[in-house]
C-alpha atoms as a printed R data frame, in Angstrom:
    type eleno elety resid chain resno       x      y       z
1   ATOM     1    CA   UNK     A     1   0.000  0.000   0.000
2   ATOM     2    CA   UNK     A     2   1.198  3.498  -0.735
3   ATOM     3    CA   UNK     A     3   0.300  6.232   1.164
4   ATOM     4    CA   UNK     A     4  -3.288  7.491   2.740
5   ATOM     5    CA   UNK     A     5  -3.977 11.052   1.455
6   ATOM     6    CA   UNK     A     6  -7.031 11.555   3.948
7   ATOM     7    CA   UNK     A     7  -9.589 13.668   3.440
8   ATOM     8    CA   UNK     A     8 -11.456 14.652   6.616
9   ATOM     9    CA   UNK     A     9 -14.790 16.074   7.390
10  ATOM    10    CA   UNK     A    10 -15.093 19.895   8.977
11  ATOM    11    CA   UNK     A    11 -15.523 19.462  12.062
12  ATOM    12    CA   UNK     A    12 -18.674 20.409  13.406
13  ATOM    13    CA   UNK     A    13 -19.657 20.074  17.219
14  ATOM    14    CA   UNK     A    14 -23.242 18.964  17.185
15  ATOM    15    CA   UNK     A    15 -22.023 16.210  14.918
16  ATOM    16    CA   UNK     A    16 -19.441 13.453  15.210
17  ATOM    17    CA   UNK     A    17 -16.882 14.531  12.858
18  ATOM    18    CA   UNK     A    18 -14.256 16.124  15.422
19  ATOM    19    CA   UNK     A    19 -14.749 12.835  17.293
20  ATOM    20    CA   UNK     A    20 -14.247 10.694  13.930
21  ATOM    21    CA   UNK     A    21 -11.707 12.521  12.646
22  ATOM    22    CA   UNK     A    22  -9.517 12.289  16.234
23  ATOM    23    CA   UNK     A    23  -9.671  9.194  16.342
24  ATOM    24    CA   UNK     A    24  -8.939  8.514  12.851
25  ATOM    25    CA   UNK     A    25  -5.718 10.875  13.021
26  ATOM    26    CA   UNK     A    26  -4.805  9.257  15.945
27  ATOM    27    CA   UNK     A    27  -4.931  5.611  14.894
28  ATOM    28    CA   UNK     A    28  -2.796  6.768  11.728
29  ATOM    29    CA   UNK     A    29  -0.141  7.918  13.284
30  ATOM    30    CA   UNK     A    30   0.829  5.175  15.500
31  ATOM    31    CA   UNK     A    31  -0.147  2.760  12.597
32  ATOM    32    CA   UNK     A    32   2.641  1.827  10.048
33  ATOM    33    CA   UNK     A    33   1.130  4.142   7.002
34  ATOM    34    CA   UNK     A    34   2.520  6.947   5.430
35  ATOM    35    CA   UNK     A    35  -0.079 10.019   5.589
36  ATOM    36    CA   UNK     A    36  -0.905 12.926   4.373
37  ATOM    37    CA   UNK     A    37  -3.849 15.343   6.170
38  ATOM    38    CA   UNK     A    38  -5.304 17.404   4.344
39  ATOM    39    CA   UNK     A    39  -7.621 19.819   6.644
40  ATOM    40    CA   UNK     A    40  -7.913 23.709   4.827
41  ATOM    41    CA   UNK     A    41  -7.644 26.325   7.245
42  ATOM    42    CA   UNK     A    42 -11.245 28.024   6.923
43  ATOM    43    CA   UNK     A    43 -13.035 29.084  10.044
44  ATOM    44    CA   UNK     A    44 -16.320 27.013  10.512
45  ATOM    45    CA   UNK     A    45 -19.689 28.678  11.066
46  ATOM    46    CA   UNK     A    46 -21.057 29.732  14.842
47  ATOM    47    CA   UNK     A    47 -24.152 28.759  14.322
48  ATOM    48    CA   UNK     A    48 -26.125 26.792  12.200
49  ATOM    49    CA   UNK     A    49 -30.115 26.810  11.544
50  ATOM    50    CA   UNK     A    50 -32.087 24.719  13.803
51  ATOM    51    CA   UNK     A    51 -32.559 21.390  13.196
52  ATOM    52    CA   UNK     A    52 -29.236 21.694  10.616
53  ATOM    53    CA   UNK     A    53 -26.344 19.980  10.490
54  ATOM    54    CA   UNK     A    54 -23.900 21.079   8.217
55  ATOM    55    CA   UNK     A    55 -23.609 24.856   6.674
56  ATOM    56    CA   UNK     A    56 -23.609 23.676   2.741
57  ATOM    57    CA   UNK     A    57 -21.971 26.692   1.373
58  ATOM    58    CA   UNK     A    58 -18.842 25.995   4.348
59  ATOM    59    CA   UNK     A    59 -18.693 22.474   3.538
60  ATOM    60    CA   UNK     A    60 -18.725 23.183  -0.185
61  ATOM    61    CA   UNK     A    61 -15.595 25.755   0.633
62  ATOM    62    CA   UNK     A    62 -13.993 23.427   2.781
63  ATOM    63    CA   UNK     A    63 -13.868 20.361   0.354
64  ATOM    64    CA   UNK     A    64 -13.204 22.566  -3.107
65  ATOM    65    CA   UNK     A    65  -9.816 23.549  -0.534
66  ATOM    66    CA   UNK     A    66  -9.133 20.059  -0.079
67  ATOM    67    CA   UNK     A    67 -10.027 19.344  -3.473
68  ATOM    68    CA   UNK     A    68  -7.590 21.904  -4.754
69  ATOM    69    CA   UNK     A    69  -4.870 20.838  -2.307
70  ATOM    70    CA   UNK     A    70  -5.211 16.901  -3.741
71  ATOM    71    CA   UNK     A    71  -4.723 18.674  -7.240
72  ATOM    72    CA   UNK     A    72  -1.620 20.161  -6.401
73  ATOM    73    CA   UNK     A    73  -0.291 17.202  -4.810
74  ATOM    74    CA   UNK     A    74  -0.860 15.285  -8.286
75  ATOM    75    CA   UNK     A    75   1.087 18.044 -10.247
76  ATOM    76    CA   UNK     A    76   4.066 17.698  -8.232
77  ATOM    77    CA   UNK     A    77   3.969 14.410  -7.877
78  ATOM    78    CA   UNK     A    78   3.739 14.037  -4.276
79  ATOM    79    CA   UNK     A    79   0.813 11.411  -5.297
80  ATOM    80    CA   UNK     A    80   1.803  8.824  -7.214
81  ATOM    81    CA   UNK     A    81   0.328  5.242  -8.594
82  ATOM    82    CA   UNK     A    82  -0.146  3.009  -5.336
83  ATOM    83    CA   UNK     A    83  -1.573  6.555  -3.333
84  ATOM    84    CA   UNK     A    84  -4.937  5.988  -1.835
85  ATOM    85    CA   UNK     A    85  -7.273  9.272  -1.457
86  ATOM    86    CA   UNK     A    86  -9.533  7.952   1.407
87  ATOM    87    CA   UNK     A    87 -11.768 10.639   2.096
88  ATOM    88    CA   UNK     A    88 -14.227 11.032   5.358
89  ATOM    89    CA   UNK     A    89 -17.060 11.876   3.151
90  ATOM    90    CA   UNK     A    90 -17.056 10.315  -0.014
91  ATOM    91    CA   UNK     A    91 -20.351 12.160  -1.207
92  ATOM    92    CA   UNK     A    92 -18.604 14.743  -2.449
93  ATOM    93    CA   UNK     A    93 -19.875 16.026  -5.496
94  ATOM    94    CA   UNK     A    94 -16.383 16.575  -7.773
95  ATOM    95    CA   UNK     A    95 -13.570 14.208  -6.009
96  ATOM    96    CA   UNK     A    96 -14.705 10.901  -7.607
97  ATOM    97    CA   UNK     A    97 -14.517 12.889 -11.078
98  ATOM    98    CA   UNK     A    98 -11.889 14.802 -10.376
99  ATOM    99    CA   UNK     A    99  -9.276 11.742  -8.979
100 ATOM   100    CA   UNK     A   100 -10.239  9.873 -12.659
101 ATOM   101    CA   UNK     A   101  -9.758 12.932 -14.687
102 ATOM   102    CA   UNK     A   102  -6.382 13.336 -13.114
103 ATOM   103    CA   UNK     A   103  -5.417  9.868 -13.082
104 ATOM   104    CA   UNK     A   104  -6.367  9.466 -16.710
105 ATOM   105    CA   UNK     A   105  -4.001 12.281 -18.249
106 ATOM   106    CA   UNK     A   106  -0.827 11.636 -15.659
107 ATOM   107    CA   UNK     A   107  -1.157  7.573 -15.599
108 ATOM   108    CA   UNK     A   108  -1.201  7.749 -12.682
109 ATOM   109    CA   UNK     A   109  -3.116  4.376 -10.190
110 ATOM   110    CA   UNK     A   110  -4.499  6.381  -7.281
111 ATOM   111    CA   UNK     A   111  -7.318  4.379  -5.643
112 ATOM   112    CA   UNK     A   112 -10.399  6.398  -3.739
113 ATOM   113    CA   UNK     A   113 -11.718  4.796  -1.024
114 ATOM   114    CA   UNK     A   114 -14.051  6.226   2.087
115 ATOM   115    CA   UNK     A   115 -16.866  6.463   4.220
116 ATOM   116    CA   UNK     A   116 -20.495  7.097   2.288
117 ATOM   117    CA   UNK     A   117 -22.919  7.969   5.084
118 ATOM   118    CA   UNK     A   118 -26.263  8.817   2.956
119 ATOM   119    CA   UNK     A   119 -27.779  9.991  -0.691
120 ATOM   120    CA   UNK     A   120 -30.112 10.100  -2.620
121 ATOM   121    CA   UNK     A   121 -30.430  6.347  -3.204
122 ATOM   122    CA   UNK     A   122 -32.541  6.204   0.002
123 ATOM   123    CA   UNK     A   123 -36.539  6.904  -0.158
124 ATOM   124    CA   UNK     A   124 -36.591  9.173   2.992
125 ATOM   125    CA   UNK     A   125 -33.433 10.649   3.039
126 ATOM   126    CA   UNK     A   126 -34.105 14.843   2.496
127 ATOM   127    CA   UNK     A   127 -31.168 14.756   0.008
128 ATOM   128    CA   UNK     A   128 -33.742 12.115  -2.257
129 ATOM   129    CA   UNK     A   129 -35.015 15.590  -3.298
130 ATOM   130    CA   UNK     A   130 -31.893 15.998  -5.410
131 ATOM   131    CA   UNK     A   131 -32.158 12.941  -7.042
132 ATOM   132    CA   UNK     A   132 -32.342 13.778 -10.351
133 ATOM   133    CA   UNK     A   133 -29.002 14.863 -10.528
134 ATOM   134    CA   UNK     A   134 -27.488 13.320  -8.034
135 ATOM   135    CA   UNK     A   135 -28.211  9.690  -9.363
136 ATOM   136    CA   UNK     A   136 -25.452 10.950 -11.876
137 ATOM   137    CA   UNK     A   137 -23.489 11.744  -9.271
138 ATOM   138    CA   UNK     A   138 -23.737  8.611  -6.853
139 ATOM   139    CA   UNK     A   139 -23.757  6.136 -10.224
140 ATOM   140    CA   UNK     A   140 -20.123  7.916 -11.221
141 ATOM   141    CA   UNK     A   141 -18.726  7.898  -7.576
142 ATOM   142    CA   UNK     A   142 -19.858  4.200  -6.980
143 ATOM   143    CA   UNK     A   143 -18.313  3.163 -10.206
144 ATOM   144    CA   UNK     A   144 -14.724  5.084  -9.623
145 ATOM   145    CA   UNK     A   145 -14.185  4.460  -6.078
146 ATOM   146    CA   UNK     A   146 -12.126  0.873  -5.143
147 ATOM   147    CA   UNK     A   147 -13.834  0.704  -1.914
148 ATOM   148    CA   UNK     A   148 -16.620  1.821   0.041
149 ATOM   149    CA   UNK     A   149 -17.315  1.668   3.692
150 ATOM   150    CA   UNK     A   150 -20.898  2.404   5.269
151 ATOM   151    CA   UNK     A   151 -22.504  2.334   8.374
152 ATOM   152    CA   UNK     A   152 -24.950 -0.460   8.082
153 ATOM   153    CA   UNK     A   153 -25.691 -3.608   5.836
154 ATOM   154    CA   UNK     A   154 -29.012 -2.006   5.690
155 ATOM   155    CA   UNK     A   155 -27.808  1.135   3.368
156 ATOM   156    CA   UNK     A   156 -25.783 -1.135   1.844
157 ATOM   157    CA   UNK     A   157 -28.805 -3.323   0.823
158 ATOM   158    CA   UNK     A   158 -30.198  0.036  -0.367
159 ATOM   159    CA   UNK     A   159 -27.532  1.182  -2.818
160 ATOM   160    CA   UNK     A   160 -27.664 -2.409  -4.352
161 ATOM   161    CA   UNK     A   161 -30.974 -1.843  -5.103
162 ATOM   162    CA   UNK     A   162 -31.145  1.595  -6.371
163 ATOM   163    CA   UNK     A   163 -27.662  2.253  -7.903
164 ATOM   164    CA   UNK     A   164 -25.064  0.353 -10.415
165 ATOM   165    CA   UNK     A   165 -22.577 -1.017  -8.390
166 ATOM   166    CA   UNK     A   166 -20.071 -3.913  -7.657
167 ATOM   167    CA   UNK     A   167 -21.449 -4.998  -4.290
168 ATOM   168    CA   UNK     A   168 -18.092 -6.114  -3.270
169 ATOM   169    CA   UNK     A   169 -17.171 -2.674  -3.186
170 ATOM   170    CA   UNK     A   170 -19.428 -2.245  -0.369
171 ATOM   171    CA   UNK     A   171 -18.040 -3.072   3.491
172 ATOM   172    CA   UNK     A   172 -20.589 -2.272   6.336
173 ATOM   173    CA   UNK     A   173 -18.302 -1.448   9.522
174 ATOM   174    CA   UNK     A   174 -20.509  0.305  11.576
175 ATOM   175    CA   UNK     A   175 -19.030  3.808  12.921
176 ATOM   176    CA   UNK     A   176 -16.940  4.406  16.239
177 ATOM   177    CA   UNK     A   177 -18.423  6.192  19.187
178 ATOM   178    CA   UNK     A   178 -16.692  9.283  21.112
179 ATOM   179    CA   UNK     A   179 -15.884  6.694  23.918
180 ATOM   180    CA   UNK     A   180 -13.308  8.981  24.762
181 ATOM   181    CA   UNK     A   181 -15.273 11.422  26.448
182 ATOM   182    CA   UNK     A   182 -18.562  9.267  26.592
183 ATOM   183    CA   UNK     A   183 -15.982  7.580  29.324
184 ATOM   184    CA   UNK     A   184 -15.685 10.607  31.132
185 ATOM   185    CA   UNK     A   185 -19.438 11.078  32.139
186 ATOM   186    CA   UNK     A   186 -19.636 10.115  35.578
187 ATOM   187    CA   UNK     A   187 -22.396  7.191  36.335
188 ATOM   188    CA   UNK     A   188 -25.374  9.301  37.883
189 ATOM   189    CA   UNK     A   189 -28.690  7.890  39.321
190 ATOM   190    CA   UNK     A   190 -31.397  7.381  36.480
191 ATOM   191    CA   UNK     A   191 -34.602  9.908  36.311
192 ATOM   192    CA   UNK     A   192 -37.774  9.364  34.871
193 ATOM   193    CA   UNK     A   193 -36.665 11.455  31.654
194 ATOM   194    CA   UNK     A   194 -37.669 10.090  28.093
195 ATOM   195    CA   UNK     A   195 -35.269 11.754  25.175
196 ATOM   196    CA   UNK     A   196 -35.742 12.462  21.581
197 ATOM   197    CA   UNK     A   197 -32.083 13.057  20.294
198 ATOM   198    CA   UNK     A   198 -32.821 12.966  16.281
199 ATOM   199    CA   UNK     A   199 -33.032 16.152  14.257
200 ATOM   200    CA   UNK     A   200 -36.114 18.354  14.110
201 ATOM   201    CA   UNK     A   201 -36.603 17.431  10.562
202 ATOM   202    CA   UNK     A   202 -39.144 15.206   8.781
203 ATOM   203    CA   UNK     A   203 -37.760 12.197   8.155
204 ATOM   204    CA   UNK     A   204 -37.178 11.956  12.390
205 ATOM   205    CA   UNK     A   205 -40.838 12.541  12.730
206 ATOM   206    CA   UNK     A   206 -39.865 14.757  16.067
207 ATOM   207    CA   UNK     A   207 -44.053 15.457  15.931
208 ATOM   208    CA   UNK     A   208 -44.274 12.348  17.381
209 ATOM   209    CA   UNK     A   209 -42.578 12.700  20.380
210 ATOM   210    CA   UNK     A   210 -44.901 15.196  21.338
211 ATOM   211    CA   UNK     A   211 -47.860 13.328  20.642
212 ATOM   212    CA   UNK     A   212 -46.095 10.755  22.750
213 ATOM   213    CA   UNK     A   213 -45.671 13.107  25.591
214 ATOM   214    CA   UNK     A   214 -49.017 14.046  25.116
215 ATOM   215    CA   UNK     A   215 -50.907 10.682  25.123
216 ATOM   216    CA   UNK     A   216 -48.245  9.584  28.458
217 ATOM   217    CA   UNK     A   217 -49.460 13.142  30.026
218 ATOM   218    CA   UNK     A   218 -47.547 11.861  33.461
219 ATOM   219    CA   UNK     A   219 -46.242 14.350  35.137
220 ATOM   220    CA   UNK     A   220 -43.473 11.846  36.846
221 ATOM   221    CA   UNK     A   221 -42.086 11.770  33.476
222 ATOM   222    CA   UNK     A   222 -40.156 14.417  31.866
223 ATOM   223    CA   UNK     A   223 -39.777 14.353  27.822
224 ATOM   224    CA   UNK     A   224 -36.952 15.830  26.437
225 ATOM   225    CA   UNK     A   225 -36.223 17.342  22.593
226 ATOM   226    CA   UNK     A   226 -32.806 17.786  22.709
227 ATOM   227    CA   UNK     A   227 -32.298 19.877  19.891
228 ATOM   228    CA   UNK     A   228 -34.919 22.626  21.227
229 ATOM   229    CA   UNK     A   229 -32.245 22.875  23.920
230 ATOM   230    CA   UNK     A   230 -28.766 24.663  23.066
231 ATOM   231    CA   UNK     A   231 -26.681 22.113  25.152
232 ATOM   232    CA   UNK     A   232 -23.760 21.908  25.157
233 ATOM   233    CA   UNK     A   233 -21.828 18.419  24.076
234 ATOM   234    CA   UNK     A   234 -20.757 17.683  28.154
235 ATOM   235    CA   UNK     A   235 -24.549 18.545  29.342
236 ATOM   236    CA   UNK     A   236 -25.970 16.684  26.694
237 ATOM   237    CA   UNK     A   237 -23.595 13.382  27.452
238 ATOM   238    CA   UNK     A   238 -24.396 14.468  30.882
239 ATOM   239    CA   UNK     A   239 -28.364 14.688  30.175
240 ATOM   240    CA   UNK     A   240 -28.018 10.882  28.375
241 ATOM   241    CA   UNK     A   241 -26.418  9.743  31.689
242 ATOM   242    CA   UNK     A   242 -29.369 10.769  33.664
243 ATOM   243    CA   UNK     A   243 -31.954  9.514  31.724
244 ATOM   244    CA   UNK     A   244 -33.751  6.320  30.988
245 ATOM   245    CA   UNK     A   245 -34.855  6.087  27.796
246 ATOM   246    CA   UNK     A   246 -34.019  7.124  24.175
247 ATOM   247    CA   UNK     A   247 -36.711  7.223  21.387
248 ATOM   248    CA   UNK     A   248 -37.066  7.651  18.131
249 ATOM   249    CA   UNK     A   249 -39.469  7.947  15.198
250 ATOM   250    CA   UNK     A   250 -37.168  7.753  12.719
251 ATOM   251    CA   UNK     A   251 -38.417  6.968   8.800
252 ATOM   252    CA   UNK     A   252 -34.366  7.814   7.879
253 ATOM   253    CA   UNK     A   253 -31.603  6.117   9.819
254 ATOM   254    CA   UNK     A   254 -28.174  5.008   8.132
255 ATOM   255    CA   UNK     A   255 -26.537  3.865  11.405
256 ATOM   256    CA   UNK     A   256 -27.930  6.304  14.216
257 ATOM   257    CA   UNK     A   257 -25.236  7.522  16.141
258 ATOM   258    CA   UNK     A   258 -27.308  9.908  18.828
259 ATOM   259    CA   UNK     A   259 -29.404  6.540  19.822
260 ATOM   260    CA   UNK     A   260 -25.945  4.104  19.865
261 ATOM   261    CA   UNK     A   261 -24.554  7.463  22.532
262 ATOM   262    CA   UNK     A   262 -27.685  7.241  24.663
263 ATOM   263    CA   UNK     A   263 -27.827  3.273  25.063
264 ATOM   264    CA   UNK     A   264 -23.843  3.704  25.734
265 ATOM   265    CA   UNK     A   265 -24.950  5.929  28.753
266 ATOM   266    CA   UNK     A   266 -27.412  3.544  29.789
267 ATOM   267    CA   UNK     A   267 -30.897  4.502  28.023
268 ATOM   268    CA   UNK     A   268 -33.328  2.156  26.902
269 ATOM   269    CA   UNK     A   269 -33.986  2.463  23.314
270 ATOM   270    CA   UNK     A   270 -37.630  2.301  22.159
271 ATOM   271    CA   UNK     A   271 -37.154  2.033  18.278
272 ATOM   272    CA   UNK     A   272 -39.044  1.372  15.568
273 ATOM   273    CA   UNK     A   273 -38.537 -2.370  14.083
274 ATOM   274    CA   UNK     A   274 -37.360 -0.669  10.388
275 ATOM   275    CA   UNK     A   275 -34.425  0.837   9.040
276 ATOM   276    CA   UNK     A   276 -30.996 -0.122  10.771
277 ATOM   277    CA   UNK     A   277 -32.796 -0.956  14.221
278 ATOM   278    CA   UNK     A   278 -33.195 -4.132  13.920
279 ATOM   279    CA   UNK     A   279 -29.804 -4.868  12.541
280 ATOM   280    CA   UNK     A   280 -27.990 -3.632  15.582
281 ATOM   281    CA   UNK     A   281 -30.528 -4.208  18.619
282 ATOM   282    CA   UNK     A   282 -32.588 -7.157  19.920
283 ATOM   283    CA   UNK     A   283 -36.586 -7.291  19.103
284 ATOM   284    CA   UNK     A   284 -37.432 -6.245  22.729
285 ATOM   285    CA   UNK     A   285 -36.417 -2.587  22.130
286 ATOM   286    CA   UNK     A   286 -38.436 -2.646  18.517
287 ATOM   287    CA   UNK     A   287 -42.060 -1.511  18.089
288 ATOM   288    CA   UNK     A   288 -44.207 -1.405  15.341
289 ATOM   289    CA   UNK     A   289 -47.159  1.016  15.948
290 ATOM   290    CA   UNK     A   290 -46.981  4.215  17.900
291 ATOM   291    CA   UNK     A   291 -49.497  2.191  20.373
292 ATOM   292    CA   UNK     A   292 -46.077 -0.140  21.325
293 ATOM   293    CA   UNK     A   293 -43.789  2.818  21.617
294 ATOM   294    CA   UNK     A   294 -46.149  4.414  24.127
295 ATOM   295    CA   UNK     A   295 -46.443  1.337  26.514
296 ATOM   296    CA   UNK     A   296 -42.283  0.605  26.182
297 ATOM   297    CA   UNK     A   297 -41.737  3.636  27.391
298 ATOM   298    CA   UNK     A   298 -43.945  3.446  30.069
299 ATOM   299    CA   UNK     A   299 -42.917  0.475  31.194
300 ATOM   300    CA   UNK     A   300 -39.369  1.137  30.809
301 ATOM   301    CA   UNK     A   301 -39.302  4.352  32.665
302 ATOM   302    CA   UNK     A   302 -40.209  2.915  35.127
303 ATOM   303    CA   UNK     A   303 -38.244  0.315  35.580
304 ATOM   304    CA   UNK     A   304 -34.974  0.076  37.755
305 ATOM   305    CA   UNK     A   305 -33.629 -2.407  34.876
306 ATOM   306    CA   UNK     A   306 -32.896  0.257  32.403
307 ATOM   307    CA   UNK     A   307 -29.076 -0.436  31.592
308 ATOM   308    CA   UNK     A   308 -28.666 -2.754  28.731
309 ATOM   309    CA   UNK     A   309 -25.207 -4.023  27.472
310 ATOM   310    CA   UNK     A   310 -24.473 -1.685  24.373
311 ATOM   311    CA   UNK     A   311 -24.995 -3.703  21.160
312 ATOM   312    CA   UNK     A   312 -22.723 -0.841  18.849
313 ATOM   313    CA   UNK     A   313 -19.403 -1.563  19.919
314 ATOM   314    CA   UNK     A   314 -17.783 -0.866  16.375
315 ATOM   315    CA   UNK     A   315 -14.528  0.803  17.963
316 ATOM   316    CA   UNK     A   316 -13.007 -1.685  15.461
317 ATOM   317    CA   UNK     A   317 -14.151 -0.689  12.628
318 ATOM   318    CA   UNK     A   318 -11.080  2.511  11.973
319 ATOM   319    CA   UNK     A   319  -8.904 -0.674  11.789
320 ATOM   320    CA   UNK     A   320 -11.306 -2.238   9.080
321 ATOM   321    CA   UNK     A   321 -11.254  0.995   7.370
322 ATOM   322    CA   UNK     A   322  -7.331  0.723   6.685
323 ATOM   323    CA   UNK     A   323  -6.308 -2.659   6.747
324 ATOM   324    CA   UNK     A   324  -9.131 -4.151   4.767
């Protein structure tokens, strides 16, 4: 293998890219690869809209830099055949074209490999609305990259269906958690507290909750939308520790990192049996009509039984991503 020119994504703190990208850095440089980092200097955004989770016109800046910086490396040949561009986001409209353009007129063998997290090829996924030119996209980037790692076998089933691809280029790994400062958050005594950690977007259905909230009407239970609150990452690992269960609604789920943080910190997840769920947790924590969800959570709140062993331990899967 030559080396890993790695592409990172901007680190934003409501997400899990500073995490992801830590502990990708980190695991590189004790490994045995050669690297190259390539993270433009470009201050992030202070705020984002509600319910957001990337700024697209910083996240279009940040990868053109990173984009341009790749280019550079090509033309003086600090990237050669052997190279691999691995790239933390690998929908990212440009690089796939880009790395065959420039492999094509230097001869040079530079592989792209990544991480593809969601697109278009899923029915309830809010970038399906760009479908009609993003199919283009998605059908070009799944045909030049070498290899493709996702978070689920579930969106990899999905792709199959809806895109041209080599399904051997597919590898569900899961994703790692921040157990780094997940770890940190000292064990607290559980409260009757029900959360909804998804965004406030359609496809999370976060109507629900409060028609769950509604229907419960207890006033010995407390129901929590995270994202109406402006906590910070510590009180919000802090607010997982204390409570007992995690729901959500979701019709959109490629992995679900908020739920795999809360069941880490010892919430019962009430899920819906769709989507990744039932790849990743056992049939007692799945419902299938809001009628179910209603009377798990009831029952579960309160219960003194509420830690469960964590079924996504994928703290593996960095070493999948470079050694596979």
């Amino acid at each position: 293998m030559g080396k890993i020119i790695y592409l990172p994504l901007e680190h934003i703190d409501s997400r899990y890219t500073t995490h992801m990208d830590r502990d990708i850095t980190n695991y590189l440089e004790k490994s045995d690869l050669q690297c190259i980092k390539i993270y433009p200097n470009i201050p992030a955004p202070t705020s984002m809209k509600a319910g957001s989770f990337l700024d697209a016109e910083f996240t279009i800046r940040f990868k053109a830099a990173q984009l341009e910086e790749v280019a550079r490396l090509y033309r003086d040949d600090v990237i050669v055949s052997g190279d691999i561009i691995w790239s933390s986001d690998l929908w990212h409209p440009g690089l796939p074209e880009s790395i065959a353009y420039m492999n094509y007129f230097t001869k040079k063998d530079v592989k792209l490999r990544g991480l593809i997290h969601a697109g278009s090829f899923t029915d309830t996924d809010f970038v399906r609305d760009m479908e009609r030119w993003a199919k283009n996209f998605e059908d070009t980037l799944f045909d030049i990259a070498d290899k493709i790692y996702c978070g689920s076998n579930f969106i990899k089933q999905d792709i199959i269906k809806k895109r041209l691809i080599n399904p051997d280029k597919l590898v569900p790994t899961g994703f790692p958690l921040d157990t780094l400062e997940l770890d940190k958050i000292k064990k607290t005594k559980k409260e009757n507290i029900v959360i909804f950690s998804a965004r406030n977007v359609d496809e999370k259905q976060p109507w629900l909750f409060t028609q769950m909230r509604d229907t419960l009407g207890d006033n010995n239970i407390q129901f929590i939308n995270t994202l109406e609150h402006n906590f910070s990452k510590q009180e919000y690992y802090e607010l997982l520790a204390k409570s007992k269960v995690v729901v959500s609604f979701a019709l959109q789920e490629n992995f679900g990192f908020s739920v795999a943080e809360a069941v880490y910190l010892g919430c019962v997840p009430v899920l819906p049996n769709r989507l990744v769920y039932p790849e990743f947790y056992p049939k007692k924590y799945l419902y299938n009509t809001f009628d179910e969800a209603c009377k798990m959570v009831s029952d579960n709140v309160y219960s003194n039984n509420n830690i469960i062993k964590n079924p996504n331990d994928f703290q593996d899967s960095i070493e999948r991503w470079f050694n596979d």
